[in-house]
C-alpha positions, 0 to 999 in steps of 0.5 A: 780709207779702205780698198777692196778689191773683190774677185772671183768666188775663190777665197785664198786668204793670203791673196785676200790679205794682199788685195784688201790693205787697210790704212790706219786712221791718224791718232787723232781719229781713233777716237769716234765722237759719235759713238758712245763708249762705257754707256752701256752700263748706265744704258742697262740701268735705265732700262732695269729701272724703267722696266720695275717701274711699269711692273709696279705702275700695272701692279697698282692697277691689276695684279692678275696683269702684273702676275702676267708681265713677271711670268713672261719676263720669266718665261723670256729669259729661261728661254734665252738662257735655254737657246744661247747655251745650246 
């Protein structure tokens, strides 16, 4: 269980440090049941594959709407690359 103590807008860490103690869970508890751990990767994969799967799907149908959809994802991740490395 966590204390907190909050007090006035100054923020001394070493008064903040003895103020706000933290007691460790039994060993037992540190494992979380509810909290997914290394899914992440098959996460990626699923959503890697759902994603190919609509293009193809619409590429079947339209292949100006497929041209559209690769030149948005594209445009999105140079975008993001763009934005994170700024």
């Amino acid at each position: 269980m966590n204390t907190y103590k909050q007090e006035s807008v100054s923020f001394n860490s070493h008064y903040l440090a003895q103020t706000i103690p933290e007691t460790p869970l039994p060993n037992n508890q540190q494992q979380d049941p509810l909290i997914a751990k290394n899914l992440q990767r098959e996460q990626y994969v699923g959503i890697f594959s759902l994603t190919i799967a609509l293009i193809a799907a619409v590429g079947i149908i339209s292949r100006r709407v497929e041209y559209a959809i690769l030149f948005a994802i594209a445009l999105s991740l140079v975008l993001i690359a763009f934005f994170l490395f700024i």
